[in-house]
N, C-alpha and C positions, 0 to 999 in steps of 0.2 A: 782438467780442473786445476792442476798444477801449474798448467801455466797463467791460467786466472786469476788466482793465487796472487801468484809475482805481480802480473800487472795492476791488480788492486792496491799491492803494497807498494809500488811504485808509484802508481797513481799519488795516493795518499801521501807519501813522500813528497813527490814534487808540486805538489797545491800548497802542501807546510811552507814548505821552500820557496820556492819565487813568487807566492801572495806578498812577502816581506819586502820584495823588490823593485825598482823603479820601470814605469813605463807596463805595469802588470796589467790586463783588463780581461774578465771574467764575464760568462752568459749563460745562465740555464733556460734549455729549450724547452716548453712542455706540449705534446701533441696529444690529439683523439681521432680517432678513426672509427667508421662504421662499415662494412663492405658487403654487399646481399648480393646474393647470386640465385637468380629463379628462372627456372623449368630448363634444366638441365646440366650437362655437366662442362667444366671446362676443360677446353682445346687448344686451349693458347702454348704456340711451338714455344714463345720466348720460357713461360715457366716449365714445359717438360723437358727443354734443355736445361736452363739452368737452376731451375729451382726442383721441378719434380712435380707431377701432374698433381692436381687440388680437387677431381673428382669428384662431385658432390656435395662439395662445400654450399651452404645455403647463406649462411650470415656468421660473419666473422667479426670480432671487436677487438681494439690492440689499443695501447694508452703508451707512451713514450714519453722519459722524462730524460733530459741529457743536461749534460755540464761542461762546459770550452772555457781555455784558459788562453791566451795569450803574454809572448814576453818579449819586448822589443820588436814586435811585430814580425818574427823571426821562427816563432818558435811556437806551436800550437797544439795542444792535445783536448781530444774530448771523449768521453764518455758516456754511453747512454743504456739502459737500463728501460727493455721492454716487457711488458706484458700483454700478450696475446690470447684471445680466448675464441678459442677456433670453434664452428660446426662441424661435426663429424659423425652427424646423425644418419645423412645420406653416402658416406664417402664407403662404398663397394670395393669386395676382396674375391678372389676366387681361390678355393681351395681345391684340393689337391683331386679329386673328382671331378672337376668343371661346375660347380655348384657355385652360384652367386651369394654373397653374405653383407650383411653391414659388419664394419669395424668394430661397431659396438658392442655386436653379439660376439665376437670371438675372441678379443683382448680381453673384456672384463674394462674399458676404457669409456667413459662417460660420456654424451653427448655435445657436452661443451665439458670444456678443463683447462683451467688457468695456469699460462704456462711462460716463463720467464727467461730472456733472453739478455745477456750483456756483448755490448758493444764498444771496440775501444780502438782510438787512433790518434798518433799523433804526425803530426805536420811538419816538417821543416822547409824555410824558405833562407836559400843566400845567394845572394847577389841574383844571375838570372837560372838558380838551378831549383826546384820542389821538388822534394823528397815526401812519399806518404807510406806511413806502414801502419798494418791494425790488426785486428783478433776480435774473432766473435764466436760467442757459443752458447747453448739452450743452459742454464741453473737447473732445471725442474726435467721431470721426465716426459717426454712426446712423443707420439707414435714415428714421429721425423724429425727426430731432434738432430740441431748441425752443430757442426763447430769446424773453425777455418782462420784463413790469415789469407791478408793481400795484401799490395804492395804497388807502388807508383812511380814512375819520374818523367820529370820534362825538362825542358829545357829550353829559353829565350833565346831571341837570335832578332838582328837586327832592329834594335831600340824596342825591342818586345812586340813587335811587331809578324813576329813567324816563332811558334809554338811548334816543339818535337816532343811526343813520348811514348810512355808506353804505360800498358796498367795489368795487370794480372790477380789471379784469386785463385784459391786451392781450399776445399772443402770436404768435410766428410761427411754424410748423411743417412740413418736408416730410414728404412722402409717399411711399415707393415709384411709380415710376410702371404706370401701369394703366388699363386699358380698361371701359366699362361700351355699356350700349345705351339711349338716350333712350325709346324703343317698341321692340316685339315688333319691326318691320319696317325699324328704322331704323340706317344702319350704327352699329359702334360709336368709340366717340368717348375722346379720353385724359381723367381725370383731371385736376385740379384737383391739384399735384405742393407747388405753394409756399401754404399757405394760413395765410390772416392769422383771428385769432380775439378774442372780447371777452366779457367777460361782465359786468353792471353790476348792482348790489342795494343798496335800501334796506330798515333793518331797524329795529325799533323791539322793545327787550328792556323789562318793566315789572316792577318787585317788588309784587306782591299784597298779600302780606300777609308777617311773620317765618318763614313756612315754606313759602310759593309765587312759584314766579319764572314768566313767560312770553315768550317771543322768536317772533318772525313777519321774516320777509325776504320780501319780491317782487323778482325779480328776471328777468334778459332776457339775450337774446347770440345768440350765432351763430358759426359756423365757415364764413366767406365762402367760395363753391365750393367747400363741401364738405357742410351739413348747412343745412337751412330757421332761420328765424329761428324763438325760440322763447321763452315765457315759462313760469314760474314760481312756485311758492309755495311758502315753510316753514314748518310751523306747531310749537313746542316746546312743553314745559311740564314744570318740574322742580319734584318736591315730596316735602318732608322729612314721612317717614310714622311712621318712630320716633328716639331721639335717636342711632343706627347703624345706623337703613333709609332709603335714598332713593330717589327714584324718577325718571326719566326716558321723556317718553315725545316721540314726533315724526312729523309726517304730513308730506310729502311731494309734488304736482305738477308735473310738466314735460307742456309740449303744445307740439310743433313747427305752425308754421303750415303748413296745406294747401293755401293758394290758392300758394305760393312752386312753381316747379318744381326738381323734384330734378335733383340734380346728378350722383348716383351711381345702381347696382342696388340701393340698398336705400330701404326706403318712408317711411313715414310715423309718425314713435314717439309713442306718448303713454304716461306712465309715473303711476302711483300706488303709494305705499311707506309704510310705518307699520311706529314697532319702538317695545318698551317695553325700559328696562333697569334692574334693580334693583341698586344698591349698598351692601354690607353692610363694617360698619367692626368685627370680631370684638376687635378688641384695638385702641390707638392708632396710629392713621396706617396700618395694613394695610385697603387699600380692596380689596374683591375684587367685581367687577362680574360679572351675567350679563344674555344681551338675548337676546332672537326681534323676526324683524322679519319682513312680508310684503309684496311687490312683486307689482305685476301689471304686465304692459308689452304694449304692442299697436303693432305694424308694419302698417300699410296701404298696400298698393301696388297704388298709382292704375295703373298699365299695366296689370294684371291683374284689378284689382279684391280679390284677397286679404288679408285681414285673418289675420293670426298672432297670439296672445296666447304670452308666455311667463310663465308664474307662480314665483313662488322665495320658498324658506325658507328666513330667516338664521338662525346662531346664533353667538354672540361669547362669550367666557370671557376677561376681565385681571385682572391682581395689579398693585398699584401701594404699595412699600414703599419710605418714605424713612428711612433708618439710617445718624445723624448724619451724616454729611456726603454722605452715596451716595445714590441714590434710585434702587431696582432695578424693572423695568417687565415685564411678561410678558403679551401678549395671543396668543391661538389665534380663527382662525373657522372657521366651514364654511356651504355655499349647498350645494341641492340644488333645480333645476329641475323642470319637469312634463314637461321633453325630455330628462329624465337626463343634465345637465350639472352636472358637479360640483366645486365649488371647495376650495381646503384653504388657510391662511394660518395660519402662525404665525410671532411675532416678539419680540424682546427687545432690550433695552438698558439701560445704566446711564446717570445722570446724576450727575456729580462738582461739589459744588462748591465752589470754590477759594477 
């Protein structure tokens, strides 16, 4: 909180200060989100590595208001300020028995509960080097409240042409507390309640050619007592097909390490994902995007020996219109599983700028 503190008094400082200044320009973002998740629970490796399983979430709603400054086009910070109002009506505990529970029943913690999150980064750009550093953390109290800092750099090389860097994040997060079993015979044991997390990537983006770009990131992390150590790769490739068709496409690996022992009831993920998206530009500055994407995911769990694959098919629709000073935003998705799990996400927002 202290360090929250400081950056707000900073913040507020330097919006006083170079608003007064030449070449200043200013944008507040405002989003809405809706996200429903029915008949089941989610499996997605990418959030139990980095974010922390969302079990039972049924419908979630989050509103997001942010504010960016700019100064000499050199220098950039913003701020955002979310409110999240989770489900956690179905989201399942096990306690120290092996008895299954809602969350609801054992915290004393409400079904839905409005919950506030601040976000802050600022930007530096000089000559061919970007610098990014930020801080984020929950205001209000949440069964998983985080708070963290990251950090960025790259670095231009031949007329900007060939991109170097790197990106990192370091987090802290609890957990409901809860119960798991080491082996089939072994009593059960608590959770892992405060857990510290990382995740470190370097990436190298190169211009091809006038109408071909490619990006590649390796990257590594962990959720210390909570998820195995784990590596990674992304591979992108975006290419201009007509002078108002583009095209985007992206492959995807995450493999947790197997020889680590788990620390929870669930096993061992390794995830493969690929999605193409097409962007058409029908009139000036109206970008309208469509994607399919395919994921396979597989859980191996060493106590039993059972390997689960979950299979899902994305699909994404955005509108992105900027009209003179407004820039109006509209994305919808959907996911539907091989377990008949099925996701719904739509969201919007305006961007103003001053």
């Amino acid at each position: 909180m202290c360090l929250l503190r400081l950056i707000l008094r900073w913040m507020l400082l330097s919006v006083s200060v170079i608003s007064s200044l030449p070449l200043f320009a200013a944008s507040v973002d405002i989003q809405a989100n809706v996200d429903s998740n029915h008949q089941g629970a989610d499996q997605s490796v990418s959030k139990n590595i980095t974010e922390g399983a969302s079990a039972g979430s049924v419908q979630n709603y989050n509103f997001n208001i942010g504010y960016s400054s700019n100064y000499y086009h050199s220098i950039q910070h913003k701020v955002a300020v979310k409110l999240d109002i989770p489900d956690y009506s179905n989201y399942l505990i096990t306690d120290k028995h092996g008895k299954e529970k809602k969350l609801t029943e054992t915290s004393g913690i409400s079904e839905r509960k409005a919950e506030l999150l601040l976000d802050y980064n600022l930007n530096f750009n000089k000559e061919s080097n970007f610098f990014s550093i930020g801080a984020f953390s929950h205001l209000t109290n949440s069964p998983f409240a985080k708070r963290g800092v990251r950090g960025s750099y790259a670095h231009n090389f031949f007329s900007n042409t060939t991109k170097l860097g790197f990106n990192s994040i370091y987090f802290w997060q609890k957990e409901p507390e809860s119960y798991y079993k080491k082996s089939l015979v072994s009593p059960y044991q608590r959770k892992e309640t405060n857990i510290k997390a990382y995740r470190l990537g370097v990436f190298h983006q190169q211009v091809i050619t006038a109408i071909t770009k490619t990006y590649f990131e390796f990257f590594t992390g962990q959720r210390l007592g909570d998820r195995p150590f784990h590596l990674g790769a992304d591979l992108q490739l975006a290419q201009v097909l007509l002078e108002r068709l583009f095209a985007r496409m992206e492959l995807q690996y995450i493999r947790e390490n197997r020889k680590q022992e788990l620390q929870t009831e669930r096993g061992y993920f390794t995830l493969l994902e690929g999605s193409m998206a097409l962007t058409f530009e029908p009139i000036y500055d109206l970008l309208l995007s469509l994607s399919y994407g395919i994921s396979a995911e597989r859980e191996l769990n060493s106590r039993n020996g059972k390997e689960i694959q979950v299979a899902a098919d994305h699909y994404a629709l955005a509108l992105n219109y900027p009209y003179k000073k407004i820039e109006y935003k509209l994305q919808s998705s959907f996911s539907n599983t091989n377990t008949n799990v099925k996701n719904y996400s739509v969201s919007g927002g305006v961007a103003w700028e001053m």
